[in-house]
C-alpha positions, 0 to 999 in steps of 0.5 A, a space after each residue: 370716530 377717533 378721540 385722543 387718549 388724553 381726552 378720554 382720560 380727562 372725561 373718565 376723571 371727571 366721571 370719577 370725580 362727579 359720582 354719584 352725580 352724572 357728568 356732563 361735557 363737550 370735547 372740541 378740535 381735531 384729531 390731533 388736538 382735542 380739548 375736554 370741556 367739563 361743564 357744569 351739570 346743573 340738574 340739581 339746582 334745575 330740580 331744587 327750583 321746580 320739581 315739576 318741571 325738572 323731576 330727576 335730580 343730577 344722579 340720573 340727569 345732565 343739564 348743562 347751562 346754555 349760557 356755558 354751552 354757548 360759550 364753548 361752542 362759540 369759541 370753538 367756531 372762532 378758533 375753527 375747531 370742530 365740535 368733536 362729540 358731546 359726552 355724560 356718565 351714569 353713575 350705577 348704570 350701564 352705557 346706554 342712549 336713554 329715551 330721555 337722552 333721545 328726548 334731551 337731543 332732538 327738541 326740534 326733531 334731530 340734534 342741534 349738531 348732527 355729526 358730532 357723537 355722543 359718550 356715556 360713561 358707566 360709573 360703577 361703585 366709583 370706577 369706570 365701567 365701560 363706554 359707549 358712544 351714539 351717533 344720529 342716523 340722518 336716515 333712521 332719524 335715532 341715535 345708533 350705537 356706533 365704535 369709538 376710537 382712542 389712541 
């Protein structure tokens, strides 16, 4: 997998920017244009109106409005640009595909976009730490830890 340099820039910005809240953002195109989408996490407002429902506010949590999601993915299609990964941070917590990452991913048994991987960002103390991504394993049916490319 190959993300361009600029694109990891722009994600480690806005993981920076969000602490201590998770970030949460689709990057889309292709190997040589790719363009990061820092959408809303809307964990917080999810958690103030049903806590029941939503009992993890946005510092260990993403939620990113359908209606926004919808929106990039369409655009993506009509433009012809792949849907090139998925990405979120952890603010004070390592690189790693939580359960409820897995859970969040696989409503309907595997993930709405099979090939495209997934980011996490580790957010230490307001600096990036590492990160790290996943990729589905049609076969394994889980999430692999996978190498990442950025140039």
């Amino acid at each position: 997998m190959y993300i361009n340099k600029k694109a990891v820039e722009l994600i480690f910005q806005h993981a920076v920017k969000e602490y201590p809240y998770e970030c949460c953002g689709i990057i889309t195109g292709d190997e040589t244009d790719q363009t990061v989408h820092c959408c809303e996490n809307i964990q917080n407002k999810l958690h103030e109106e049903d806590p029941e429902r939503y009992p993890r506010d946005a510092c260990t949590a993403y939620f990113i409005d359908r209606k926004e999601f919808e929106k990039i993915i369409s655009t993506a299609k009509a433009q012809a640009r792949d849907i090139i990964a998925f990405y979120h941070s952890h603010p004070e917590h390592e690189s790693f595909f939580s359960e409820e990452d897995v859970a969040a991913q696989t409503v309907f048994g595997e993930p709405e976009f099979p090939d495209a991987p997934h980011i996490v960002i580790s957010v230490m103390n307001r600096r990036v730490h590492n990160m790290k991504c996943f990729k589905w394993d049609r076969d394994r049916q889980e999430f692999l830890k996978t190498v990442i490319e950025y140039k």
